[in-house]
C-alpha positions as CSV (number, residue, x, y, z in Angstrom):
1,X,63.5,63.1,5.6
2,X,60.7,65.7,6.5
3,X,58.6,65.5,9.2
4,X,55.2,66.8,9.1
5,X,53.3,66.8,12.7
6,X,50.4,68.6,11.1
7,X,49.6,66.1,8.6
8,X,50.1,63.7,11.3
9,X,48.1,65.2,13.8
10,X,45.5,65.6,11.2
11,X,45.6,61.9,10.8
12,X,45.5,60.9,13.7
13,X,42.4,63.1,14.8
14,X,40.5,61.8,11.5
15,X,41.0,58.2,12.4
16,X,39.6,58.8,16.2
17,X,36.7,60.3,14.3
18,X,35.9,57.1,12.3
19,X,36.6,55.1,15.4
20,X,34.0,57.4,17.2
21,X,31.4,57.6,14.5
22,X,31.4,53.3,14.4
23,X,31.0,53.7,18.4
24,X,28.0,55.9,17.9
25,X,26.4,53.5,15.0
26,X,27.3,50.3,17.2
27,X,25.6,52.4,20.3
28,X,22.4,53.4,18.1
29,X,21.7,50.1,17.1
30,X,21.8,48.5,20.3
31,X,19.3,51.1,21.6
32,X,17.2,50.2,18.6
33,X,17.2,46.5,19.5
34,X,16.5,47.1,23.2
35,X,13.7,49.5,22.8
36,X,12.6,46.9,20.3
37,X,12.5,44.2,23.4
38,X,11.3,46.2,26.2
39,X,8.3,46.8,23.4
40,X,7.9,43.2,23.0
41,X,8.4,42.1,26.8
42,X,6.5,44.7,28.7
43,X,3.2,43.1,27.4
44,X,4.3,39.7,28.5
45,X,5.7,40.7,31.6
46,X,2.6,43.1,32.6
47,X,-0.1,39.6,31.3
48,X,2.0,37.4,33.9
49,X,1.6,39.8,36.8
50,X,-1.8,40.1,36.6
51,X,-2.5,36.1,36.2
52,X,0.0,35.9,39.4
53,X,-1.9,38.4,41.1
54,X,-5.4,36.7,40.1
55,X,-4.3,33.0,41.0
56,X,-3.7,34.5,45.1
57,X,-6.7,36.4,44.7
58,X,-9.4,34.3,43.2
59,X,-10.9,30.8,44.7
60,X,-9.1,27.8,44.1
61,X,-11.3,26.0,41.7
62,X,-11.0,28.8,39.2
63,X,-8.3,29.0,37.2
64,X,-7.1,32.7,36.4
65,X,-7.6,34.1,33.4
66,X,-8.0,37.6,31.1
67,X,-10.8,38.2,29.0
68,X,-11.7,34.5,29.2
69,X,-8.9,33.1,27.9
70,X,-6.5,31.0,30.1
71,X,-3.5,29.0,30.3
72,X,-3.0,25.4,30.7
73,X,-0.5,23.1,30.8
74,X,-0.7,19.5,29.1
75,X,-0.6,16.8,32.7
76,X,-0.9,13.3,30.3
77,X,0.0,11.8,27.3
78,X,-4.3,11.5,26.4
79,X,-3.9,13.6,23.3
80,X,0.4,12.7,22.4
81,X,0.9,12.9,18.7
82,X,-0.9,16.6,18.4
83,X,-0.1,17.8,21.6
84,X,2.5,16.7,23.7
85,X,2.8,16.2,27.8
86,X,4.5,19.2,29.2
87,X,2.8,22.0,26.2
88,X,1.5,25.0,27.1
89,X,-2.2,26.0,25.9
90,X,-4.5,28.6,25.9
91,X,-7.7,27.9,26.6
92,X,-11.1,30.3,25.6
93,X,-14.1,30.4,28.1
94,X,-17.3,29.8,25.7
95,X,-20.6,30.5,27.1
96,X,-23.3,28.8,24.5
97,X,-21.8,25.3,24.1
98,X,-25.0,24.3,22.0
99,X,-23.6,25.2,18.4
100,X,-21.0,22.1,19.3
């Protein structure tokens, strides 16, 4: 029996190759998806840090807010059945309450 090393090496080299190139795809898409959520998330994390930074800063009877809309969460069971005890909402400041 014959024995080839280059064939072998040649092999060898080409399977490390595949094994690389599945690395590199595996690598690429997990960039994709984290660029994809720091996209997502940086809003988010940017809106709470500015109501945090408003609810030390402004007087306690207001409740912080940006651009007039603000968040609330659901104290009682008044309104169970469309919204729950423990739901978060977003509220809108309205200034002419005469068209209600």
């Amino acid at each position: 029996m014959k024995y080839n090393s280059t064939e072998t090496t040649i092999e060898a080299v080409s399977d490390k190759n595949s094994k690389t190139d599945k690395k590199n795809s595996s690598n690429k898409a997990f960039t994709i998806l984290g660029i994809i959520a720091c996209i997502i998330l940086a809003p988010i994390l940017i809106l709470n840090i500015i109501l945090i930074i408003q609810g030390f800063t402004v007087d306690s009877n207001s409740i912080p807010n940006i651009g007039g809309t603000f968040p609330l969460i659901v104290k009682s069971g008044s309104m169970s059945g469309t919204v729950e005890t423990g739901d978060l909402m977003f509220a809108h400041t309205v200034e002419d309450t005469s068209s209600f």
